[in-house]
N, CA, C and O of each residue as an XYZ file, in Angstrom:
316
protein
N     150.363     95.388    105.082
C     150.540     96.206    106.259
C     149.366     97.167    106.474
O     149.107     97.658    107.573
N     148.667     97.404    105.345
C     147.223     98.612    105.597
C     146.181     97.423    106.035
O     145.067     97.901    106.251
N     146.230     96.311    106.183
C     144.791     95.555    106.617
C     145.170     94.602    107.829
O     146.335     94.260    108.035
N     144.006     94.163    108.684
C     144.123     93.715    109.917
C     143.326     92.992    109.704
O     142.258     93.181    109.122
N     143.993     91.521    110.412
C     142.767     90.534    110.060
C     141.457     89.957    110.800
O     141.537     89.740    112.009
N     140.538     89.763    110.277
C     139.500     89.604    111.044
C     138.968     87.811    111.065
O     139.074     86.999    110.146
N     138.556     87.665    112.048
C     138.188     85.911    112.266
C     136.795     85.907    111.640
O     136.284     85.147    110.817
N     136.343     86.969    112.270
C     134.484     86.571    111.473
C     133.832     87.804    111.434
O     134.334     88.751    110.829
N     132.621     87.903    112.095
C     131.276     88.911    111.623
C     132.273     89.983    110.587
O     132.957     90.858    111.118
N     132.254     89.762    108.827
C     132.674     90.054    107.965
C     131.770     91.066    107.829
O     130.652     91.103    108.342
N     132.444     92.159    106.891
C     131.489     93.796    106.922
C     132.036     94.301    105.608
O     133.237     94.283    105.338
N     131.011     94.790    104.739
C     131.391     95.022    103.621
C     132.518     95.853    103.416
O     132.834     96.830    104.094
N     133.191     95.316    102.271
C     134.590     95.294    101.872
C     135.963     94.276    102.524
O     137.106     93.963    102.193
N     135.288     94.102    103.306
C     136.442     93.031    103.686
C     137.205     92.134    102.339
O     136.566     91.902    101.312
N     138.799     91.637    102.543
C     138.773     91.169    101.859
C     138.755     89.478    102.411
O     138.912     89.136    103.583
N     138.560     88.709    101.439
C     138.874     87.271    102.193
C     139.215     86.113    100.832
O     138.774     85.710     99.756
N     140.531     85.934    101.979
C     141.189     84.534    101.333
C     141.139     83.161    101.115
O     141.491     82.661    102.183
N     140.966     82.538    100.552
C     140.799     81.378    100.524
C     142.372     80.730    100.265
O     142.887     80.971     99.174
N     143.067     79.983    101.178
C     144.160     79.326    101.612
C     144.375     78.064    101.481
O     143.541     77.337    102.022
N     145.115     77.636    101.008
C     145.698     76.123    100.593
C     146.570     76.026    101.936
O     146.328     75.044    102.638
N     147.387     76.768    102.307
C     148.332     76.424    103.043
C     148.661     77.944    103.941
O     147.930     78.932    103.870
N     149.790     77.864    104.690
C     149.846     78.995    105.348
C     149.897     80.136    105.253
O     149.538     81.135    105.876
N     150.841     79.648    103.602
C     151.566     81.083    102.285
C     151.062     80.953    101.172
O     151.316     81.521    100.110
N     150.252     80.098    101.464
C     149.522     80.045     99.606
C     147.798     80.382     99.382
O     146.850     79.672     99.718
N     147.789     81.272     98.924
C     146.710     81.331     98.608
C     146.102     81.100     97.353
O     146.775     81.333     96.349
N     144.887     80.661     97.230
C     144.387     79.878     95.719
C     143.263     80.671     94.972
O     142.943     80.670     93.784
N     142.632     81.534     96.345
C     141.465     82.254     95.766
C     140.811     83.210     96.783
O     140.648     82.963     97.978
N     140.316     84.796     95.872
C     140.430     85.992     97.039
C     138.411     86.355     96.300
O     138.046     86.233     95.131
N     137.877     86.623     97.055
C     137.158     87.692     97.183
C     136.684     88.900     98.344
O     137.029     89.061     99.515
N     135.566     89.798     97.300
C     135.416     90.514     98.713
C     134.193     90.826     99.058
O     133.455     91.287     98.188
N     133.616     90.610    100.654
C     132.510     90.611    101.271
C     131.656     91.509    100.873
O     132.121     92.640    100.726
N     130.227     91.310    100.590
C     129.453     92.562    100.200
C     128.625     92.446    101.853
O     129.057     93.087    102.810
N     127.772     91.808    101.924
C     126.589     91.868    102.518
C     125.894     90.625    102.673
O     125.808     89.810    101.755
N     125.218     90.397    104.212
C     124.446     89.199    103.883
C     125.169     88.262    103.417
O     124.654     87.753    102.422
N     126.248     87.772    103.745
C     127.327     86.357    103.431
C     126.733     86.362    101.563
O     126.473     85.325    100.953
N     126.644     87.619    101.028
C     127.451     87.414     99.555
C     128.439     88.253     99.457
O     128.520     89.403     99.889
N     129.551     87.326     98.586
C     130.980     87.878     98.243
C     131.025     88.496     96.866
O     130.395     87.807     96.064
N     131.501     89.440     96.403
C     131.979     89.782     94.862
C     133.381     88.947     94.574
O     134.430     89.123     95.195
N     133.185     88.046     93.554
C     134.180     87.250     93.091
C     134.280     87.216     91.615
O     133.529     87.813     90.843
N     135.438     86.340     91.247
C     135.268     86.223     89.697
C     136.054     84.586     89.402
O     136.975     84.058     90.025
N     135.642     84.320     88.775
C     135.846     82.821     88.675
C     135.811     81.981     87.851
O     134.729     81.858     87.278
N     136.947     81.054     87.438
C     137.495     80.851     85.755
C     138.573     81.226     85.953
O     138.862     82.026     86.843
N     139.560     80.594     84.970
C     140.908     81.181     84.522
C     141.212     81.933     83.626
O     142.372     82.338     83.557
N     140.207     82.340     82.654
C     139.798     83.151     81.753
C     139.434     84.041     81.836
O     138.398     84.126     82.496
N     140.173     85.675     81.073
C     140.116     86.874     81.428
C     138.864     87.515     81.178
O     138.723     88.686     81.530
N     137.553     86.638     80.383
C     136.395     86.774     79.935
C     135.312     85.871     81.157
O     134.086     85.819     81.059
N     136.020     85.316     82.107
C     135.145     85.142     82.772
C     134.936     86.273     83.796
O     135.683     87.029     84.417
N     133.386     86.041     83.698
C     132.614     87.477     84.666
C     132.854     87.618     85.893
O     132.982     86.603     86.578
N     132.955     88.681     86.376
C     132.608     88.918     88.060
C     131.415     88.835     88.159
O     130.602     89.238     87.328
N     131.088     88.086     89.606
C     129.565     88.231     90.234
C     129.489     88.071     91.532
O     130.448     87.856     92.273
N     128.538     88.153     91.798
C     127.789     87.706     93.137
C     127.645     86.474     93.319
O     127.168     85.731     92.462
N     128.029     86.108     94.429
C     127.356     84.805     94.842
C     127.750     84.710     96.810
O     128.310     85.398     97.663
N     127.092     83.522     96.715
C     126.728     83.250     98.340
C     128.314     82.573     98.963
O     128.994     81.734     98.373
N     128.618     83.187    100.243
C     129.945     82.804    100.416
C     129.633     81.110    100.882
O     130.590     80.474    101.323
N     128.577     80.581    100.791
C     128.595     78.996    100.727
C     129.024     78.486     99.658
O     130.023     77.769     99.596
N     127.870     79.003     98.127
C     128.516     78.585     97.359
C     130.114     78.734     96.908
O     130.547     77.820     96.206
N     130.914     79.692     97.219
C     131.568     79.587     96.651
C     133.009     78.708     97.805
O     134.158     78.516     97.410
N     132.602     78.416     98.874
C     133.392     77.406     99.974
C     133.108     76.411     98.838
O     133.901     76.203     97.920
N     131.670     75.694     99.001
C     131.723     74.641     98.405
C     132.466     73.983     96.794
O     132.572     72.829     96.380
N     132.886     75.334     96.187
C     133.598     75.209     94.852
C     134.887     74.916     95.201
O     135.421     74.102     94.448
N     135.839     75.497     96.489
C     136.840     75.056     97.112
C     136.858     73.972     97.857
O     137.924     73.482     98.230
N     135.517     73.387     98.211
C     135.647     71.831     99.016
C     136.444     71.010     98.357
O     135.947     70.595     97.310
N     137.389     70.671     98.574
C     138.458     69.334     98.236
C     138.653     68.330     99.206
O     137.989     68.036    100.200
N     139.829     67.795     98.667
C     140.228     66.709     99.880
C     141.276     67.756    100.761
O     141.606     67.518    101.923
N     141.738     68.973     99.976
C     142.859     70.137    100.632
C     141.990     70.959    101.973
O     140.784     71.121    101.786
N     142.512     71.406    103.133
C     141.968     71.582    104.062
C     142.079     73.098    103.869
O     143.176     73.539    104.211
N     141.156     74.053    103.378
C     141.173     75.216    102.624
C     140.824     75.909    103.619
O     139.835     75.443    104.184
N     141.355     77.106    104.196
C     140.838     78.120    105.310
C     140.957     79.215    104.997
O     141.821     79.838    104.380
N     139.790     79.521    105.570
C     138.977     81.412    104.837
C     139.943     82.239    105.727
O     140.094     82.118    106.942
N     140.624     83.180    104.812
C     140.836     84.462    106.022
C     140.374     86.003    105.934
O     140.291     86.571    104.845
N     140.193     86.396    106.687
C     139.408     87.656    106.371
C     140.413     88.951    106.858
O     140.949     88.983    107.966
N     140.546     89.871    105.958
C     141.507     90.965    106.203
C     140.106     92.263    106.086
O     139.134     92.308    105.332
N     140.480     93.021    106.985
C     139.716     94.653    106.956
C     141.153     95.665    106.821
O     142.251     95.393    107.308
N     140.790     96.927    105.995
C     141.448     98.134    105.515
C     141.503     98.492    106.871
O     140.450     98.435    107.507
N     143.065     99.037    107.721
C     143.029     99.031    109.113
C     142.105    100.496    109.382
O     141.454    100.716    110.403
N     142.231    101.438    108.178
C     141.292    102.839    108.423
C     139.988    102.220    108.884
O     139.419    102.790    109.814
N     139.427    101.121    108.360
C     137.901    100.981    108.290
C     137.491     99.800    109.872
O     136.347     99.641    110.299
N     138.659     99.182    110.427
C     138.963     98.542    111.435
C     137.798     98.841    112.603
O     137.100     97.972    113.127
N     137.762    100.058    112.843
C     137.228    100.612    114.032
C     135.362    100.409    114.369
O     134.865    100.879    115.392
């Protein structure tokens, strides 16, 4: 209920979802700058957070599953 969602031109902090389905989500990061995201990735509590390019990390979700990005903004930061 504090975030509003956004379709595109992403602005740091945004958050964004990566979606299996309507209610499922499989994988979240959040927008820095310049289409890189802060993510973390692995199932393992020792795997690192980093940077990377929000291509690369679509392309780690490319499947045969029809995966759609959603992007939420903090509604304070909305404006």
């Amino acid at each position: 209920s504090e975030y509003t969602p956004v379709l595109d031109d992403y602005r740091m902090g945004d958050v964004l979802l990566f979606m299996k389905s309507d209610t499922q989500a499989i994988h979240s990061a959040v927008f820095i700058a310049d289409n890189i995201v802060f993510t973390k990735n692995g199932p393992s509590p020792h795997s690192p957070w980093i940077l990377m390019s929000l291509e690369t990390l679509i392309s780690h979700y490319e499947t045969n599953l029809d995966v759609k990005i959603r992007g939420y903004r903090k509604k304070s930061e909305a404006r």
